[in-house]
C-alpha positions as CSV (number, residue, x, y, z in Angstrom):
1,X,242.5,13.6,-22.7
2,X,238.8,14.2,-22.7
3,X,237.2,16.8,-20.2
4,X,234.9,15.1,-17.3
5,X,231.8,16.2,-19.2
6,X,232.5,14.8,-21.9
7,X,232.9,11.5,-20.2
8,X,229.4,10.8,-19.8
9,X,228.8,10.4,-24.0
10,X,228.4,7.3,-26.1
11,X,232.0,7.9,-27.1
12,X,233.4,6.9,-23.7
13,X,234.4,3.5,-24.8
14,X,236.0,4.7,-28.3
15,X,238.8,6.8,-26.4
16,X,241.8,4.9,-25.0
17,X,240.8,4.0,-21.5
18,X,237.2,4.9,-21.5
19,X,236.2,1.3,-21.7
20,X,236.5,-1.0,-19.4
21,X,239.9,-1.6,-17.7
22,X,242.4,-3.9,-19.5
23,X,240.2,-4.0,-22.1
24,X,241.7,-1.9,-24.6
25,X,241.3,-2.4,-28.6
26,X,238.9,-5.6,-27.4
27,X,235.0,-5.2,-28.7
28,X,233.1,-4.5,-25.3
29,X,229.0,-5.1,-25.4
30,X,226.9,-2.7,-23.1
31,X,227.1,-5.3,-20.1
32,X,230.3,-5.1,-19.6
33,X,230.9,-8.5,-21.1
34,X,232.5,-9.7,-23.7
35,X,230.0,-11.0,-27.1
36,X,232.0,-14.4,-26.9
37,X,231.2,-14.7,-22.7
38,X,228.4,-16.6,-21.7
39,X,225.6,-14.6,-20.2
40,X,226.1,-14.7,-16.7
41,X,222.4,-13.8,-16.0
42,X,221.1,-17.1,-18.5
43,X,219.7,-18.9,-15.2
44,X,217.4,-15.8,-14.4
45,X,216.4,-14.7,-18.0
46,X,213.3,-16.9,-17.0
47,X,212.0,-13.7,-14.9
48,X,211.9,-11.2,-18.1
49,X,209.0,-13.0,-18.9
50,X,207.9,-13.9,-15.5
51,X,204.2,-13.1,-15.8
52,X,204.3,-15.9,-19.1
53,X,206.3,-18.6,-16.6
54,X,203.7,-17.9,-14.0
55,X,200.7,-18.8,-16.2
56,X,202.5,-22.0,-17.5
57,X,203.2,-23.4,-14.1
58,X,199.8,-22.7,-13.3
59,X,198.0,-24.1,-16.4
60,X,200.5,-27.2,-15.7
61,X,199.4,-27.2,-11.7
62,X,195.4,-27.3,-12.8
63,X,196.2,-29.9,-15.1
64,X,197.9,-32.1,-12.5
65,X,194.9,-31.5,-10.1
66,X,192.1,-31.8,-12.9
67,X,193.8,-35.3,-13.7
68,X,194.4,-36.4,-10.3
69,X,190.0,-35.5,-9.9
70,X,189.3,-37.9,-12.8
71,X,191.9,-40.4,-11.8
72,X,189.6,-40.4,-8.4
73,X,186.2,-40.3,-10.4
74,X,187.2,-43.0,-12.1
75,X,187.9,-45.4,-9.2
76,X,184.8,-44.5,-7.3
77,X,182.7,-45.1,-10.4
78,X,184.4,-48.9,-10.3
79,X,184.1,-49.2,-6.4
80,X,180.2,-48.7,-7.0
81,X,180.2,-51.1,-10.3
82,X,181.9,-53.9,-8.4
83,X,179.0,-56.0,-5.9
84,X,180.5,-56.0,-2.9
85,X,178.1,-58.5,-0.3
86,X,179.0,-57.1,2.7
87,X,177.9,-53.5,1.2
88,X,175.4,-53.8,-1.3
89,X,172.5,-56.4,0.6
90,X,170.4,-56.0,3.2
91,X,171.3,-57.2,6.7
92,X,168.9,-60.2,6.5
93,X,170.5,-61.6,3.3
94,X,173.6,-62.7,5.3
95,X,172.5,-65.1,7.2
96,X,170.7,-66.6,4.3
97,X,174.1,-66.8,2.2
98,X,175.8,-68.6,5.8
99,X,172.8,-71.2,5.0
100,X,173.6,-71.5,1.4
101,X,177.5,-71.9,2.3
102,X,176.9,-74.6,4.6
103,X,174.6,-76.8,2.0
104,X,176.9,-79.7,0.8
105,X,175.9,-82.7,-1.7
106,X,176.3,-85.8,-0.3
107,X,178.7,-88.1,-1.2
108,X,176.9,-91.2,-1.4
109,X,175.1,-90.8,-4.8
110,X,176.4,-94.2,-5.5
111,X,174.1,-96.0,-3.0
112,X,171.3,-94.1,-3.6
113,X,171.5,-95.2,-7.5
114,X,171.9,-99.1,-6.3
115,X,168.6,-98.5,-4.7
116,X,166.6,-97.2,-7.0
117,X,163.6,-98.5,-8.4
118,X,163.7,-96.9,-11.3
119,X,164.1,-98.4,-14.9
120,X,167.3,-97.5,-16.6
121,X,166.4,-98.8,-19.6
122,X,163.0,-96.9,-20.4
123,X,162.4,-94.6,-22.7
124,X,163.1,-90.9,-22.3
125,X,160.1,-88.9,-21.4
126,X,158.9,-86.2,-23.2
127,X,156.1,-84.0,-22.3
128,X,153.5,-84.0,-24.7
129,X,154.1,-87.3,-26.4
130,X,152.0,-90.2,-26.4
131,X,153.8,-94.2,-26.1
């Protein structure tokens, strides 16, 4: 058997019981895990390079907000293309659009045809033109 001193060497795990405990003539890796094991750490191997991850989520987090900025640039820019009445003329111009809205044609064109004096059968004028 080995001294204690001599514990402490790189040949610990070649002498029989240095390694780890029922793990004798099996190929041990310096975790303590065996090379055919899954890592038990793979969910946090994201932090060895955790300055790398930070800078990705970030770049993705500005690119989120710069598109959610043009996403809102854009719809203002259609709000002011759109002509909205209520918004975009003068207070007086109302009223005049209620007095357009309640012009109507009458519905007696007929009778007003019947009474006409005029010649349905005469030439078309056209300005300029002697007959």
């Amino acid at each position: 058997m080995p001294e204690p001193a001599d514990m402490s060497g790189p040949d610990v795990a070649k002498t029989p019981g240095g390694g780890a405990p029922g793990k004798e003539g099996k190929d041990s890796v310096s975790n303590g895990h065996a090379e055919g094991e899954a890592n038990p750490f793979a969910e946090y191997m994201w932090m060895e390079n955790e300055e790398e991850y930070n800078r990705q989520v970030e770049e993705e987090l500005l690119e989120q907000e710069f598109l959610e900025r043009c996403f809102q640039e854009m719809l203002d820019e259609e709000d002011q293309d759109w002509f909205i009445p209520a918004r975009d003329l003068p207070p007086g111009v109302g009223q005049l659009q209620q007095q357009l809205n309640g012009l109507s044609v009458n519905d007696n064109a007929d009778d007003i045809v019947r009474k006409s004096s005029l010649n349905p059968e005469a030439k078309e004028f056209v300005p300029g033109v002697k007959y």
